[in-house]
VOGU-3710 file (C-alpha; in Angstrom, 3 decimals, decimal comma):
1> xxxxxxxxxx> 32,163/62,735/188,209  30,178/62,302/184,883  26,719/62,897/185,539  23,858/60,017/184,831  23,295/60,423/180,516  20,306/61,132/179,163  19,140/59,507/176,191  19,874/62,215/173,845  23,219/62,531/175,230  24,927/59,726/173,751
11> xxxxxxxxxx> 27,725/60,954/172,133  28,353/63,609/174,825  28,868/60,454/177,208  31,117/58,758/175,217  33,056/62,163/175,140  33,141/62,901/178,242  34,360/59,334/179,046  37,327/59,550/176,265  38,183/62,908/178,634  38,140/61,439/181,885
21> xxxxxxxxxx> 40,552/58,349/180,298  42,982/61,088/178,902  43,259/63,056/182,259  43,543/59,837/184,068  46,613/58,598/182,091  48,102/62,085/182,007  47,439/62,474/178,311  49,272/64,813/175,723  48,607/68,693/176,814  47,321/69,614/173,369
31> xxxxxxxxxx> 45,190/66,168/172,849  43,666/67,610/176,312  42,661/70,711/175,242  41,523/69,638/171,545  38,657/67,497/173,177  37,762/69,748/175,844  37,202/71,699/172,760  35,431/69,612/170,815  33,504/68,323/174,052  32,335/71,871/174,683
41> xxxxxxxxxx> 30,990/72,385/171,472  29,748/69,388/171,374  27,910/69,870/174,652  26,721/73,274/173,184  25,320/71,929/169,951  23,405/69,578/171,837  21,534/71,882/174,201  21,130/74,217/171,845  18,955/72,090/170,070  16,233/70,684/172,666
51> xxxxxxxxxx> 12,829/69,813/172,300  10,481/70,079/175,014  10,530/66,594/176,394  14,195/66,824/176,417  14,014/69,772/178,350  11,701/67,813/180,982  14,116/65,019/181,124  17,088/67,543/182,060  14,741/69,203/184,801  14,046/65,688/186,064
61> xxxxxxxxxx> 18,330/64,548/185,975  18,514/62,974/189,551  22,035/64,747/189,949  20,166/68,280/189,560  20,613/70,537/192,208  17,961/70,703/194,911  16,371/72,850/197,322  19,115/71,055/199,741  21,628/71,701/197,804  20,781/75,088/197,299
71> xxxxxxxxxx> 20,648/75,900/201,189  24,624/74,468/201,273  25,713/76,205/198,932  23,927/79,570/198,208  22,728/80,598/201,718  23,805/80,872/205,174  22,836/80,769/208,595  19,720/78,030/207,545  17,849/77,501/210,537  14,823/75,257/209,339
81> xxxxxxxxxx> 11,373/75,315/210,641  9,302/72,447/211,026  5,744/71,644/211,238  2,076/72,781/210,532  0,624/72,923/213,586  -2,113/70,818/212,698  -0,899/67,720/211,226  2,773/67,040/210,729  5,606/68,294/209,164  5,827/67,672/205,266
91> xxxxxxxxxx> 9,756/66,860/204,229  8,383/67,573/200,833  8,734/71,105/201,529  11,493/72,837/203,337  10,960/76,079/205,299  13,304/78,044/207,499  15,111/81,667/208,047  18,239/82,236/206,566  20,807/84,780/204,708  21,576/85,689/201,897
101> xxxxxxxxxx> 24,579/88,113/200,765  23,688/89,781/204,258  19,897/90,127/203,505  17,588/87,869/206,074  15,195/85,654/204,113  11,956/83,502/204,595  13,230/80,083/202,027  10,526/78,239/201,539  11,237/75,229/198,882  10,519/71,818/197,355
111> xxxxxxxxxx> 12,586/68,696/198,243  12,666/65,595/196,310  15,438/63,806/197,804  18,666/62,113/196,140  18,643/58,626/197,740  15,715/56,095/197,813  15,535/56,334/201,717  14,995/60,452/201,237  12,877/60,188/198,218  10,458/58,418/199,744
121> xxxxxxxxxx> 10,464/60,461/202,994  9,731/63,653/200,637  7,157/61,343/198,556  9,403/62,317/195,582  8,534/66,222/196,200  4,964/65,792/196,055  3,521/67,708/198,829  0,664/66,970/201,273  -1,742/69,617/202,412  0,434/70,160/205,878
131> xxxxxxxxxx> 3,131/70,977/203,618  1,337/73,572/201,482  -0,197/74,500/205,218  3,399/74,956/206,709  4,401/77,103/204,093  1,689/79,610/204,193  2,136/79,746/208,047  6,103/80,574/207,750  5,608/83,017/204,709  3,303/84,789/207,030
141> xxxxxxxxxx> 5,527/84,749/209,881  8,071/86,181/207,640  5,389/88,835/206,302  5,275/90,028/209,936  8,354/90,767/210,233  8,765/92,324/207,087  11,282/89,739/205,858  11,130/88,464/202,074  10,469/85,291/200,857  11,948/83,430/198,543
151> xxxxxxxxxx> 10,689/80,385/196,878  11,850/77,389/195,009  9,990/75,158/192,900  10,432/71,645/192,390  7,659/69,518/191,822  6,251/67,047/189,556  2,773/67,961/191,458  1,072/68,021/194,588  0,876/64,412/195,901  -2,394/62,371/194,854
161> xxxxxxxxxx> -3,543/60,264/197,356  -6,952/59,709/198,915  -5,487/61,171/202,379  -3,893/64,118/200,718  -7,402/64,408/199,389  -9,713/63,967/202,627  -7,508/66,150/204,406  -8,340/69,355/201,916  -5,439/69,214/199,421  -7,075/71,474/196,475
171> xxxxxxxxxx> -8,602/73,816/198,946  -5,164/74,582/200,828  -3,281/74,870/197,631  -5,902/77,680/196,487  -5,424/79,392/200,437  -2,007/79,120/199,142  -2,445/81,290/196,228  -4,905/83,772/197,643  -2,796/84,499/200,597  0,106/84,632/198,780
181> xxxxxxxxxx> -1,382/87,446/195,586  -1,854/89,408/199,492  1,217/88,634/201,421  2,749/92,389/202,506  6,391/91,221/201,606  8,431/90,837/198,618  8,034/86,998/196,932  10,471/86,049/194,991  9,719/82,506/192,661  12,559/80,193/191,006
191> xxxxxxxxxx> 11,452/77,112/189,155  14,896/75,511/189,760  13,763/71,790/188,172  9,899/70,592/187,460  6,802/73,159/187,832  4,210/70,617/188,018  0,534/71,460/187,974  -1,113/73,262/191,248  2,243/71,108/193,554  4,161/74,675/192,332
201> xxxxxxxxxx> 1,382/76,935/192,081  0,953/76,674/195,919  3,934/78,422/196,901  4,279/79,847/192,793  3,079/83,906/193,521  5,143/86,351/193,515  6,550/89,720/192,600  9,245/87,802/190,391  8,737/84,870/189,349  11,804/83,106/187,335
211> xxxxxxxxxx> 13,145/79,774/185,815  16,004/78,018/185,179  17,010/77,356/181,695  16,521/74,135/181,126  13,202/73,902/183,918  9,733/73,330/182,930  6,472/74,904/184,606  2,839/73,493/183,203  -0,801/73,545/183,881  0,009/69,590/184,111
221> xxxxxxxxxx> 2,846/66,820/183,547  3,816/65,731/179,765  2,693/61,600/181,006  -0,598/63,163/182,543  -1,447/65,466/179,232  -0,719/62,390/177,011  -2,849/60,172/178,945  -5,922/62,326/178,955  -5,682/63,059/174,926  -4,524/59,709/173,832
231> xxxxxxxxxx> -5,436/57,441/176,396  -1,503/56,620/177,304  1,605/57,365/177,636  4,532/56,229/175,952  7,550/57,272/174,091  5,358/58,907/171,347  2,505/61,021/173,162  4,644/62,012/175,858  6,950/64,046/173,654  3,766/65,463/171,351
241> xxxxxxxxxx> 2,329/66,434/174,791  5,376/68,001/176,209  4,933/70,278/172,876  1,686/71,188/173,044  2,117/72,304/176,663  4,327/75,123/175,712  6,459/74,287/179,097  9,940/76,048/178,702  11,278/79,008/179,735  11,271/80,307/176,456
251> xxxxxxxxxx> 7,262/79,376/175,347  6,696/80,601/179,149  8,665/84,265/179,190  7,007/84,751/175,291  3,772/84,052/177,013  4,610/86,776/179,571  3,684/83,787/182,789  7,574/83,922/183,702  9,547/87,427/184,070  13,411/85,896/183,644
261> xxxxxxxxxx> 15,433/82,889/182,598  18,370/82,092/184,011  21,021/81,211/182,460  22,507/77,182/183,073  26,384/76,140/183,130  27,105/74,515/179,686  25,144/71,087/179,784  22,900/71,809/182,528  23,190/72,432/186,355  23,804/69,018/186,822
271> xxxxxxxxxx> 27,371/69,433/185,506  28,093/72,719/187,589  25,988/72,317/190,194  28,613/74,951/192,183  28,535/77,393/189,064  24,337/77,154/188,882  24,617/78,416/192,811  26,255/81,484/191,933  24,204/82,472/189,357  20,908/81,781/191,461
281> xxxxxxxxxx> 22,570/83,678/193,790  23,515/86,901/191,710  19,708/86,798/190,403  17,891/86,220/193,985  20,122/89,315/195,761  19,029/91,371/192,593  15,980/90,763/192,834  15,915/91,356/196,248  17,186/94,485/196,276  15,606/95,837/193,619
291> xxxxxxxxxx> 11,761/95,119/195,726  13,373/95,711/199,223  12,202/99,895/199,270  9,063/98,970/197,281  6,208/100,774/199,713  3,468/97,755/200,593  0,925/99,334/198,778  2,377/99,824/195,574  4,021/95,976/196,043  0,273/94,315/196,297
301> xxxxxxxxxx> -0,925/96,114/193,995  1,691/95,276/191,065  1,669/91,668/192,036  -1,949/91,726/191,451  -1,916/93,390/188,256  0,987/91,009/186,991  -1,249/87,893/187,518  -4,862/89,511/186,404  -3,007/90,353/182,683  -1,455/87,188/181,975
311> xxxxxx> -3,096/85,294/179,292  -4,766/86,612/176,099  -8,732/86,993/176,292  -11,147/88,784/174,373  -14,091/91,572/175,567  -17,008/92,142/174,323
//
């Protein structure tokens, strides 16, 4: 299946299309494997090359790989966990026990949805405060246990609206983040599309904290930035913003805010979704492993000193 283009993926489209004809009709063996050639570097030239906003338009490809998708394919044994005990139970965010390579894990993700019918059940990924609430409650039901947690990030922010608002959105995300710099159990972080603004904060603290290639993570979206310095947002602030933010993996690890990148098939995970599961899976069990005989002293107190030094400051 060729994936949705993008606009600066023109002539890869029209490649990939001239392939698909040529294996359709049974074409010529070396014809074949001249453009698979050329298609490959093609497809490498092109993402080699990115700017920022392209970068945010990859991380936003609506045949990117998803917390869902994730749970299909990279764990097993999923049993999900529902509610907040207070007010509902956010489809935003998915939470729920599971394996992983044989180690039990507390998953603990955002869900945008694939179809109009789920996208607006999961409001697009944007959480409510139940969802951030739900979370926190399941992360320390894990912590009990002793059972890591492992969270992935996909968000274009925390949802908006006046009843997100009334019912204590900004306050839970920051019980989010407190409880989380505290939680007595390894935390693992993946942003595995968008980072958006305080939405991926809220379940954003931990011991590792990694992204995907081609994902962003920012203090706010590239629309919102370009809105607030130049009054709106079109196809000439919203690239200039995306910029400015510093928002990729590599302006983010430089900045010492993200510890790895991981690496994306050729063209994105959108194109190998299967191949971008094993490779999230190699990192998470690593990961894993390597914080699994960390005492929970000396765990707390390295999380907390990776957060306090991020960020250049003077004193005087």
């Amino acid at each position: 299946m060729i994936p949705t283009p993008l606009p600066f993926e023109t002539d890869l489209h029209e490649m990939e299309h001239s392939l698909a004809r040529l294996e359709a009709a049974h074409g010529d063996a070396d014809e074949l494997k001249r453009v698979r050639y050329e298609l490959n570097a093609l497809k490498k030239a092109t993402y080699a090359r990115l700017s920022p906003w392209d970068t945010v338009l990859v991380a936003r490809h609506p045949n990117r790989p998803q917390t869902c998708d994730y749970i299909d394919t990279l764990f097993d044994e999923f049993v999900e966990l529902h509610g907040d005990r207070a007010f509902g139970d956010d489809r935003a965010i998915r939470t729920g026990f599971a394996r992983l390579d044989g180690i039990k894990v507390m998953l603990v993700g955002h869900q945008k949805g694939k179809t109009l019918a789920e996208r607006q059940q999961c409001f697009y990924g944007c959480a409510h405060p139940e969802g951030y609430r739900k979370a926190l409650s399941k992360m320390k039901l894990a912590a009990k246990f002793r059972v890591p947690v492992v969270c992935l990030i996909d968000t274009p922010g925390a949802y908006p609206g006046i009843g997100a608002e009334e019912r204590g959105q900004s306050q839970l995300i920051a019980t989010s983040i407190l409880e989380m710099s505290q939680l007595p159990t390894p935390v693992v972080c993946v942003v595995i599309g968008e980072g958006g603004s305080g939405g991926a904060l809220g379940i954003g603290v931990g011991d590792r904290v990694s992204m995907l290639q081609h994902a962003y993570y920012s203090v706010i979206s590239p629309e919102g930035c370009a809105g607030i310095l130049w009054k709106v947002a079109d196809d000439k602030t919203k690239p200039r913003a995306a910029e400015a933010l510093k928002l990729t993996a590599d302006h983010l690890l430089r900045h010492g805010v993200i510890d790895d990148i991981i690496p994306e098939p050729l063209g994105g995970a959108h194109r190998q979704p299967k191949e971008m599961a094993n490779t999230l899976r190699a990192h998470l069990v690593r990961q894993l492993r390597e914080l699994a005989d960390v005492p929970v002293p000396d765990l707390l107190q390295r999380r907390y000193e990776k957060f306090r030094k991020m960020g250049p400051y003077l004193e005087q």
